[in-house]
Every structure is written in structure tokens, then in C-alpha cells.
N, C-alpha and C positions, 0 to 999 in steps of 0.2 A: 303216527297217531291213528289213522286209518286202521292199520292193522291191530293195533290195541284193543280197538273198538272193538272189532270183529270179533276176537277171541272172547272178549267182554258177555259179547252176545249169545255164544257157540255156548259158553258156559252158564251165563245164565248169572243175573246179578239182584239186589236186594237194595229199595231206596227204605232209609228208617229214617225214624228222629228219636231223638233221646233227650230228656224231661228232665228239672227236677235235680237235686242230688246234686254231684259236683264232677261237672263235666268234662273237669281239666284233667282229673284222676282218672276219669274213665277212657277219656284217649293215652292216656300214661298207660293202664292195662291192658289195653287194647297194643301198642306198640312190643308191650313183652311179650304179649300173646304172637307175636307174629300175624295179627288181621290187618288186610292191607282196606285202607278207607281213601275213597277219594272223591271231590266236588263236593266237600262239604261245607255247608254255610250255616249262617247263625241268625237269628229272629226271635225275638224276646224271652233269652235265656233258653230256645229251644235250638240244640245242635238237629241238622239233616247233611244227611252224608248218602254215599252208595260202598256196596261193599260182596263179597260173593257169597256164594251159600256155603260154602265154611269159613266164611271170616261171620256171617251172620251166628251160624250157630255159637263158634267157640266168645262171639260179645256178651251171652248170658251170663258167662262165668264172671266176664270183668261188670255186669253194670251192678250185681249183687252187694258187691265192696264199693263202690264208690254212688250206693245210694239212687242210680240210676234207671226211670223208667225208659224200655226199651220198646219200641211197637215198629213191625214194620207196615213201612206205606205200601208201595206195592214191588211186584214182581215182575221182573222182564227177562226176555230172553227165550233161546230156542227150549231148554230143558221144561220150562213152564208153559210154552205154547202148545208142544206135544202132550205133559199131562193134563192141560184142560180139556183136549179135543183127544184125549185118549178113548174114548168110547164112541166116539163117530169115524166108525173104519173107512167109510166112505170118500169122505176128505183125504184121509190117505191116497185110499188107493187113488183118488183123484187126480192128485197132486204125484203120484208114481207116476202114471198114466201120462199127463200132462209132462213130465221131464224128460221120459221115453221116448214120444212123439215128437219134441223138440229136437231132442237129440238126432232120433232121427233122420228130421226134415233138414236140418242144417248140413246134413250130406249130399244134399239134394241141389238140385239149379232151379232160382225161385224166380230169377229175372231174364231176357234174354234181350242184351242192347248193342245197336250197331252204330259204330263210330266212324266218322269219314267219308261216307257213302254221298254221291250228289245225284250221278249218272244212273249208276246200278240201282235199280229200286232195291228198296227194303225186305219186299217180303220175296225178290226172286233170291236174296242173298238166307233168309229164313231160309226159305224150301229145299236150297241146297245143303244148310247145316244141319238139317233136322231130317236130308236122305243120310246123313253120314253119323247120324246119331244124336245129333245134340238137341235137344228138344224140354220142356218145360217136366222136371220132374225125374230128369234122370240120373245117377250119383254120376256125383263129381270123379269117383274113385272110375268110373269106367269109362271115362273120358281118354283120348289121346288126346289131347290138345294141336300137337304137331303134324301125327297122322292126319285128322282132318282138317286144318288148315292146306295141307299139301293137296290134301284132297279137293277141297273148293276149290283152291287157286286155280286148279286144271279145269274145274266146270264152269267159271264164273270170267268170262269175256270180259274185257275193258278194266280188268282189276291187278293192277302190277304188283302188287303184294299185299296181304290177309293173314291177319294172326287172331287167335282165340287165345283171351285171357279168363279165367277164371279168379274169380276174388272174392272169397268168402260163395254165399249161396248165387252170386250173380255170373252170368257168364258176358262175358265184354266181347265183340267184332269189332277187330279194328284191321280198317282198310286203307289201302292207298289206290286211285281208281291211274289209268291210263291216260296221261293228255293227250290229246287232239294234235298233232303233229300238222305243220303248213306242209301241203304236200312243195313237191320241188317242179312236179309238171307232169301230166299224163303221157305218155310210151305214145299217143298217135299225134301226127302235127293239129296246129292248130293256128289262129290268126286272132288278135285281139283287134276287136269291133266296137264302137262306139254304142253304149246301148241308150244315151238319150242326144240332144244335140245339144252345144254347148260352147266357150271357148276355154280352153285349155291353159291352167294356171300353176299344174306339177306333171311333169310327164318322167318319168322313171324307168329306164328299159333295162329287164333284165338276161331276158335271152330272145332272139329276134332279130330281125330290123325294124327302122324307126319310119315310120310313113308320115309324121308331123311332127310338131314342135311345140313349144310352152307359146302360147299366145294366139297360135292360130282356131278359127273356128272350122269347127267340125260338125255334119249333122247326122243325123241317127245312120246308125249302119256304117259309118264311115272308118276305113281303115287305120286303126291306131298302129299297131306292130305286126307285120306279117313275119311268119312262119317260112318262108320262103328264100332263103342267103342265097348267094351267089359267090362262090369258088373263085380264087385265082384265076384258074384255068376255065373259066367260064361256064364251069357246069354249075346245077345246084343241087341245093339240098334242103330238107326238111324237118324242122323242130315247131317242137311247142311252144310256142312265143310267149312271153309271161312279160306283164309291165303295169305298174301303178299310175293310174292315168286319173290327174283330176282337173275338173271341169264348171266353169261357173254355167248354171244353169237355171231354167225358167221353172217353178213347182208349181202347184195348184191342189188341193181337194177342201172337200164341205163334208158338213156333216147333216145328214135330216134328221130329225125326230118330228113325229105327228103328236097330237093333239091327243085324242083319242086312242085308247089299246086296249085290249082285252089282256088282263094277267089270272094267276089263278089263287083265288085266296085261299088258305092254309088252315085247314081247323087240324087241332092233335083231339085225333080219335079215342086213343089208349099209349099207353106206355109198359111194358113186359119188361121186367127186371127178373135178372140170374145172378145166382152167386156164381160165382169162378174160384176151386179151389186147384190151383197148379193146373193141369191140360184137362181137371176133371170140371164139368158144367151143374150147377144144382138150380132147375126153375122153378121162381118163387113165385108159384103161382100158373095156372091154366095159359098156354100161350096162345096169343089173338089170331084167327084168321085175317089174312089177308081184304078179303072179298072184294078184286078191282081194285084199293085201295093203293097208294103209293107207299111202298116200307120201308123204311129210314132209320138206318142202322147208327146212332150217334156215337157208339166210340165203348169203350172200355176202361174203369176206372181204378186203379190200387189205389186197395185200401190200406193203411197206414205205411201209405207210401209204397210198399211192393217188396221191402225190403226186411223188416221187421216182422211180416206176416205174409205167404205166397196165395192173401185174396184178393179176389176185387167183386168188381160189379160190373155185369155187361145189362147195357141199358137198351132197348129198341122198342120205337117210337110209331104207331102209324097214324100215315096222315090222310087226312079225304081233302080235294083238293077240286075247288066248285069256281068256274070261271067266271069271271065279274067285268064289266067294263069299267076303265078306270079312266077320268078326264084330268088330265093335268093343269094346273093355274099358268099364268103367265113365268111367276116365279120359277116353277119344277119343272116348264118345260126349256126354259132358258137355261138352268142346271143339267140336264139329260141331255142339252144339243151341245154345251159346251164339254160334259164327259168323253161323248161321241166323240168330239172333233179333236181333244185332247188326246184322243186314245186311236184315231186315225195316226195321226201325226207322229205319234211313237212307234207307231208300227209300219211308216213309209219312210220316214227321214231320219227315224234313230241314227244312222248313219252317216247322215249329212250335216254338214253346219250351216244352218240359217243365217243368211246375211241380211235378210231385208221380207215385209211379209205386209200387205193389207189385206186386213180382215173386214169383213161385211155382215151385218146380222140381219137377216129376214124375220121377221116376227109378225106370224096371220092367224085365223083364228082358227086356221086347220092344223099347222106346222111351224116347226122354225129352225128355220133352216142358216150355218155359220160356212160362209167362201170365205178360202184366201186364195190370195196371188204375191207371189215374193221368188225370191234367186236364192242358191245356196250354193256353196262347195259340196261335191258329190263324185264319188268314183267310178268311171263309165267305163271302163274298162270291162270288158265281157267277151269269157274266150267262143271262137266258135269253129269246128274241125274244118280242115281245109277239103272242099270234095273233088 
């Protein structure tokens, strides 16, 4: 049906009505005539139909005999758009110009996106596709795809495999990065050491000997697995002792925040906006000096998505930035101590499993200040070279 259409249009079609007279006769002439008519409806005694520009003309002959007025409504289609706008060459060439350019750019790479990537940043994985050729704006047809991929693979550290797909105007990086491997033990001896005090609730030894036991207390420094065997025959020898040692242990920290701080408040001085067309820049507009000012580059935006058109808009902002002192309530300072101390805590014990914890809140009219004290499961195990 779709395709029906199409041709409908390409050729060029004619909506009429026909009046009057006896219209039963006039589709009866019309059928010998070979005019083909279709979507035709009816409304008080007035037939409308559609039909093409030679079933239009040769309907004169049939609406004479059968008494019918013929008028057409109007005219659709490509053949009729071209001679209304036949003396505005402009539009032509317009629309040449416009299908050219299209054509074109769709040979072109209008997006460039990298998939997979956690470790390896972004734009060091960029700088090496774009030494090896691949860059915003360049045809597809000149692409190796494989060649360069083989290419980065060798420049790009921590990356165990890297493919470049191209798909339509976009070009895709897709990576796979290198895991992190548990090493198995460093080539010089070593002895594991207690690195807080504690008693001992898993001890695990994998290469070594064992200098304690599950239960016993140990205090800081104290020898978990030494590095040091003893032979059959009495001599010894030296490895890198490796053992998973864990230990119930005493924690502690607080968090301060004061009262009073000095921050810097934020005025937007100006805003410079550019069009971005593929790797080419167009500034819409005089761009701001700096002057001491702090400059604030916010990001980059496609425009009708990046895909459908290779524009966008790069945005940059500056700021002037005038220090204030700022007094916090009782409420916002209790809020910042308890961030503080939530965000200590992730970042000393993520590791450990809290068993037991008393918290304390100081609250004065300078600071406020959040202690705890509580035990956790904790791994103290910590190698250290034998000298």
C-alpha cells in the first residue's frame, strides 16, 4: 500500500467531484474508458473521487453523455509541485545543494563512542584513534577498521582486546580492559606482621610458617607467618609468606566541622556559546576574556541527538568567584559533621565488618564534633621484607 502511494505521488494525482446529471452513467464511462478512480465518496448527490492526470483528462469525454458536471478540487503530487515552483530556481538549486551535501556527509563519521572502557580513560583511548586516523569528519571509505584497531591494541596498556565498528555515520570502540590479577607473591622474602593488635578469628596460611593461631592475641608488629622454613636436614630457607589473617579489633575516629567557614560565592559572569560543525568550531559571538576569573568549560551538546545531524553547541561559562563567610545553623552543621564522619568511615573500614560501635555527638557553638569507639572483623595481615 505504501508503495502504491508513492507512485500515486511521483505521478502526480487529481481530487474532483462530479455534480448533477447521472452519476451512475458516468462511472459506467469512465470504467470503458479505462480511468482508474479511487477513494471515492458520496454527499448529497455530489460524487468525490481521486484519479490521475490522464484518467482526469480522458473523464471530459465520459461526463458530456451522462449529463455530468466535472470540476477538479485540487492537485497533488511531485509533477505539480515542481510546476508551481518552476520559476523559482533557487529552491532548486537549494534542495540540489541540500541532497549533495547530505549525501555527502553520510560518508563521513559524525559520532565517535567508546564502549567498555572503566580503567583507561576516554580521551587517552580518543588520542590514540585519532594518531591512527580516525577522527570527527573523516570517510568511512578510508578507514581500516582492523588495521587500526591492531594498531591501538599495541599503544593502549591494560586493554586485552579493542575493536572499531563503524555503523552508519558513527564510529563505535569497543573494548575489553585487562583484570587486575592477585599477584601469587613478590620474588624477595617476606614475613607477615601484624599491622594493628587484636585476637585472631580466621588465620589462613598459604605459603610460610604459622607463628600463631585462631584465637590467640596478638599486638601490633607481632609475627603472623614468617618467611623463614626449616629443612629436613636442618638448614633453611626463604619465601614470601602470604596468609589471610583476621582479627577482632578496637576502631575509633570523629569527624569535626566548625561553625564558621569561609566559601566562595559564585556569580556567572558571561556564557560564549559556538556552533560545532564535525571537528569544525563557528563562535557565535565575541569570546570573553578571562581577566583572573575562574573558566568553566560545561560540556558539549548534540544537537538533534549527534546522529541525524553532525552539530552541536559547545557552551563555556565564566565565573567570578567573591569569598563570603558562611555560619551554619545548628541543623546544617549537624548535617556536614554527620557527612564528614559517614565519609571517614567509608574510607577507613570499607574493608572491615563492624561489630559493635558507640557514637557521641558534641555539639558547641564553635563545632561539632561526632566520636565513635566499637570492634570489627579486620584483616591485619601485612607483608614486610625480611632484612
Amino acid at each position: 500500500m505504501l508503495f502504491v502511494r508513492l507512485m500515486r505521488f511521483l505521478r502526480g494525482y487529481i481530487c474532483f467531484t462530479a455534480s448533477e446529471g447521472f452519476p451512475e452513467r458516468f462511472l459506467n464511462l469512465c470504467n470503458q474508458a479505462g480511468v482508474i478512480i479511487w477513494e471515492t465518496t458520496w454527499h448529497r448527490n455530489i460524487m468525490a473521487g481521486k484519479t490521475d492526470r490522464r484518467g482526469f483528462a480522458a473523464m471530459h469525454d465520459c461526463a458530456g453523455p451522462a449529463g455530468v458536471v466535472l470540476r477538479a478540487h485540487c492537485k497533488r503530487g511531485l509533477p505539480f509541485f515542481l510546476y508551481e515552483y518552476r520559476k523559482r530556481v533557487g529552491l532548486l538549486i537549494g534542495l540540489v545543494v541540500c541532497v549533495a551535501t547530505l549525501a555527502v556527509l553520510s560518508g563521513m563519521v559524525w559520532t565517535i563512542e567508546v564502549q567498555g572502557n572503566s580503567l583507561v580513560p576516554t580521551e587517552e583511548i580518543l588520542r590514540v584513534m585519532e594518531e591512527q586516523g580516525l577522527r570527527l569528519g573523516v570517510r568511512r571509505e578510508s578507514l581500516d577498521a582492523r588495521a587500526i584497531s591492531e594498531a591501538a591494541h599495541e599503544q593502549l596498556p591494560g586493554v586485552s582486546w579493542i575493536a572499531l565498528n563503524l555503523r552508519g555515520s558513527s564510529a563505535v570502540i569497543e573494548l575489553r580492559e585487562e583484570l587486575p590479577l592477585r599477584p601469587s607473591g613478590p620474588d624477595e622474602p617476606q614475613n607477615i606482621v601484624a599491622a594493628k593488635s587484636g585476637q585472631i578469628r580466621v588465620f589462613e596460611l598459604y605459603q610460610g610458617s604459622a607463628e600463631t593461631g585462631v584465637g590467640q592475641g596478638v599486638a601490633r608488629g607481632s609475627l603472623l607467618a614468617s618467611g623463614r622454613i626449616e629443612n629436613a636436614d636442618e638448614t633453611f630457607r626463604y619465601v614470601a609468606a602470604d596468609a589471610y589473617v583476621v582479627a577482632r579489633t578496637n576502631i575509633s575516629g570523629e569527624a569535626l566541622v566548625v561553625r564558621r567557614s569561609t566559601v566562595n560565592r559564585v556569580e556567572l559572569r558571561r556564557t560564549h556559546y559556538s556552533l560545532r560543525f564535525l571537528s569544525f568550531s563557528v563562535p557565535l559571538g565575541p569570546r570573553p576574556r578571562a581577566d583572573g576569573q575562574l573558566e568553566l568549560h560545561t560540556g558539549f551538546t548534540w544537537l538533534l541527538g549527534g546522529r541525524l545531524m553532525p552539530l552541536g553547541l559547545n557552551r563555556r561559562s565564566l565565573l567570578d568567584l567573591q569569598p563570603q563567610e558562611r555560619i551554619k545553623n545548628d541543623r546544617q552543621l549537624q548535617l556536614a559533621a554527620a557527612a564528614a564522619y559517614f565519609a571517614r568511615l567509608h574510607r577507613e573500614f570499607r574493608a572491615a565488618q563492624v561489630i559493635s560501635q558507640e557514637v557521641v555527638i558534641e555539639l558547641t557553638e564553635e563545632h561539632c564534633r561526632i566520636a565513635m569507639n566499637g570492634a570489627a572483623y579486620e584483616n591485619i595481615g601485612l607483608a614486610q621484607p625480611i632484612g
